[in-house]
PLY file of the C-alpha trace (Angstrom):
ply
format ascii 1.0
element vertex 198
property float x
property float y
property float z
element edge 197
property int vertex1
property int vertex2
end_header
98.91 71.69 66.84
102.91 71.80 67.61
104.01 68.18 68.56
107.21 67.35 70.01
107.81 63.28 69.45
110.29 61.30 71.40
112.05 58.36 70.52
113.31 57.47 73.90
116.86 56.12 73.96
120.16 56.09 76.51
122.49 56.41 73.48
120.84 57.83 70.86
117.07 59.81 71.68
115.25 61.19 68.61
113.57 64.18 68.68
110.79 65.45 65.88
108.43 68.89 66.22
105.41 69.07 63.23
103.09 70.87 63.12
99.81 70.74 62.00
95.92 69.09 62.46
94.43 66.14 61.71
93.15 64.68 58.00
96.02 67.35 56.70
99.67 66.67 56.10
102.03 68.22 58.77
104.98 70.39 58.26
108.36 69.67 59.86
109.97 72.15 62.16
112.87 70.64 63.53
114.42 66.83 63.96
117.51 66.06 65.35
119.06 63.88 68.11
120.10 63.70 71.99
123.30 61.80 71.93
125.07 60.07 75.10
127.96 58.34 75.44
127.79 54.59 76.45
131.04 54.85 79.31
129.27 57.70 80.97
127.22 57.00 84.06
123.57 56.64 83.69
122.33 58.89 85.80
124.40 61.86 83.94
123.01 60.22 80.81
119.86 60.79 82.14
120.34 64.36 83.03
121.87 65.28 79.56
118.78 63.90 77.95
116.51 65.88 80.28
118.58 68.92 79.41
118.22 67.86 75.78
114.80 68.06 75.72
114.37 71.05 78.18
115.69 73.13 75.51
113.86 71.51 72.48
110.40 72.72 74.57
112.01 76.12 75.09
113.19 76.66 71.46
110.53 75.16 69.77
107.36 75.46 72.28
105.08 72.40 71.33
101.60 72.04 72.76
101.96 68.33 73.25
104.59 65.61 73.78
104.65 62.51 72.09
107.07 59.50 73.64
107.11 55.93 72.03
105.46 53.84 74.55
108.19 51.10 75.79
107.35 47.50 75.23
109.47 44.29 76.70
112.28 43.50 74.61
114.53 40.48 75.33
117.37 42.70 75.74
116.79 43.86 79.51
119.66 46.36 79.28
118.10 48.30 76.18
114.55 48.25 77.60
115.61 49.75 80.85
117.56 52.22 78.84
114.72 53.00 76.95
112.07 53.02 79.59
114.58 55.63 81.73
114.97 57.90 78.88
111.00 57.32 78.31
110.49 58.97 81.92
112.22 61.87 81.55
110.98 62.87 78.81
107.50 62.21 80.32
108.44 64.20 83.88
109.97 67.09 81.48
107.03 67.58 79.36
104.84 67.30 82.75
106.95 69.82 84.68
106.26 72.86 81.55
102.47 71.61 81.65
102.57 69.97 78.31
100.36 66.85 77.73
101.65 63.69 77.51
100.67 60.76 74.63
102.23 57.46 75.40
102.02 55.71 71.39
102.77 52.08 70.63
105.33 51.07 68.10
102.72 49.47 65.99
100.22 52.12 66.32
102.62 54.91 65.30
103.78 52.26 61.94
99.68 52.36 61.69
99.56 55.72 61.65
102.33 56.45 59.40
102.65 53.59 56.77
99.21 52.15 57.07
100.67 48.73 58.38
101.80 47.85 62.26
104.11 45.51 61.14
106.03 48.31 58.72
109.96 47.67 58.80
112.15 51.18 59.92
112.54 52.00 56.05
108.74 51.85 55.60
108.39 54.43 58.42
111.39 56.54 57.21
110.10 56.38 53.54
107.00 57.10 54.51
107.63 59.81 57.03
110.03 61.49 54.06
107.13 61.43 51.92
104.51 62.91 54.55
106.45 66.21 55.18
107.79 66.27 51.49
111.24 65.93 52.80
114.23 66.60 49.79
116.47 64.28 52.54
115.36 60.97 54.69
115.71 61.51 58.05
118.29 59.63 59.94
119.39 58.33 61.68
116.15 55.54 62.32
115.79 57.31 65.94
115.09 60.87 64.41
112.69 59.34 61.49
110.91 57.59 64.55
110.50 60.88 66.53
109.15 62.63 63.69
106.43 59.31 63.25
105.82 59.54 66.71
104.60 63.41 66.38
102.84 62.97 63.13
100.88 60.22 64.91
100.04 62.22 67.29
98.76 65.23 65.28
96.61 63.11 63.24
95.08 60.34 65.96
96.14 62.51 69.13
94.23 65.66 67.99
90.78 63.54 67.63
91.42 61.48 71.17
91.70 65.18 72.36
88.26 66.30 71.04
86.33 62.71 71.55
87.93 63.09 75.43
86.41 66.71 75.68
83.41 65.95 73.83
83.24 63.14 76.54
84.05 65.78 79.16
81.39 67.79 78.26
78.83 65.21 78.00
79.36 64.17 81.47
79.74 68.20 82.40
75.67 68.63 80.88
74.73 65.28 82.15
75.82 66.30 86.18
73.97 69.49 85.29
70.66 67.63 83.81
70.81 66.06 87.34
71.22 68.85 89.59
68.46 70.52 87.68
66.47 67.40 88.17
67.19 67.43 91.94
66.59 71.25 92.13
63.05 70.42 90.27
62.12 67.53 92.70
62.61 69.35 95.54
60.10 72.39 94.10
57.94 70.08 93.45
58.80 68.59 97.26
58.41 71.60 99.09
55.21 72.86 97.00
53.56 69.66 98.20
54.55 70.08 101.65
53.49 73.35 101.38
50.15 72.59 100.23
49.40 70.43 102.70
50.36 72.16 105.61
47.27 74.71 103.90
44.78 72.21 104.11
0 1
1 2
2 3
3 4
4 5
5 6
6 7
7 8
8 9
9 10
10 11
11 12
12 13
13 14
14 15
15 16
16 17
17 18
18 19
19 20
20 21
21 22
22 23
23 24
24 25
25 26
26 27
27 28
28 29
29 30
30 31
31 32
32 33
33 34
34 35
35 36
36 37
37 38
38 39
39 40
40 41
41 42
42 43
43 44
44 45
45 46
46 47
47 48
48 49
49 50
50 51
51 52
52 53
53 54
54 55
55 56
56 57
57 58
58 59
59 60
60 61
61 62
62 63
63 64
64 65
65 66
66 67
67 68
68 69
69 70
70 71
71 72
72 73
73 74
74 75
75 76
76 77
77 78
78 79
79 80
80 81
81 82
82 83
83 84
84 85
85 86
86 87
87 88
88 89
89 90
90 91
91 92
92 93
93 94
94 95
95 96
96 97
97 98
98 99
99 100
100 101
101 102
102 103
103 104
104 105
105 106
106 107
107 108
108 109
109 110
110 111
111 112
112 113
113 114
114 115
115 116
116 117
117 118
118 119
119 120
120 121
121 122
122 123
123 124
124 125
125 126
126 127
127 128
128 129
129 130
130 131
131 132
132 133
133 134
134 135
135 136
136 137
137 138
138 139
139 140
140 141
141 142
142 143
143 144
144 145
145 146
146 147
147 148
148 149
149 150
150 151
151 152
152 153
153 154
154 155
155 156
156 157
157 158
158 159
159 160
160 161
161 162
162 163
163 164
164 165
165 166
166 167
167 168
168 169
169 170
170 171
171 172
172 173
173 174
174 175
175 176
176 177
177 178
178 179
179 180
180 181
181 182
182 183
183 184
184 185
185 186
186 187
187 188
188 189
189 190
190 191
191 192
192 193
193 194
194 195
195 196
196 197
């Protein structure tokens, strides 16, 4: 599996592609960074970061999206920065068909370090050490993208299989009861049939 993380962001939004499946260590394929600057309107912000990522999905053609999902910060400014940049990620990914994983902070630190409280030079170190990186990553934004995408292969890959395993569980169920209505109504008509003999 090809992941494509997103560490949403007005000035500075990480991007990270691995690839690989769960249980296994991932390889890195790209990582790099969507910058904007701060005196530029938001809106063209916006559409540079759309663009950004437009032609991350075309160059490197990941079968999922992964985007940090955005928590309340005390800074109201940064968090509807983030949660902007956070949608258009989201309406990008939706618009080439790609599935869309919304991780927490702490369960992509989880994933990664083995802690939800891990500090940005846990992640980094740890995200260095998981793709067997001769550099760290940086800045924190890129090292985040890339945690955000190895989260997903590893816990987004088995929410994918226990979701269709649920799918098809319902799918055999809904036919268990159509063949059970089917049956009754044999049985049904039969009766009816056999007394209209007698």
């Amino acid at each position: 599996m090809r992941v494509l993380g997103v560490d949403p962001g007005l000035t500075r939004c990480g991007l990270g592609v691995v690839e690989g499946t769960p249980g296994r260590p991932p390889r890195l394929i790209a990582v790099g960074l969507i910058k904007t600057p701060a005196d530029l309107d938001v809106a063209k912000r916006l559409v540079r970061i759309e663009a950004g990522i437009d032609e991350w999905i075309t160059e490197h053609q990941p079968d999922a999206v992964a985007v940090e999902r955005v928590f309340a910060q005390h800074n109201v400014r940064t968090v509807m920065g983030t949660a902007q940049a956070s949608g258009v990620a989201m309406v990008v990914a939706a618009r080439r068909g790609l599935p869309v994983a919304l991780h927490t902070p702490s369960e992509v630190k989880a994933a990664v370090t083995g802690s939800g409280r891990a500090g940005k030079e846990q992640v980094t170190t740890m995200v260095t050490r998981i793709l067997k990186l001769d550099v760290r990553p940086t800045p924190a934004d890129a090292a985040d993208a890339l945690a955000l995408a190895i989260c997903h292969v590893w816990r987004g890959g088995v929410t994918s299989r226990l979701q269709e395993a649920a799918g098809s569980r319902a799918e055999l169920e809904a036919k268990a009861q159509a063949q059970s209505r089917l049956q009754v109504a044999r049985l049904r008509a039969a009766v009816a049939a056999q007394s209209g003999q007698r």
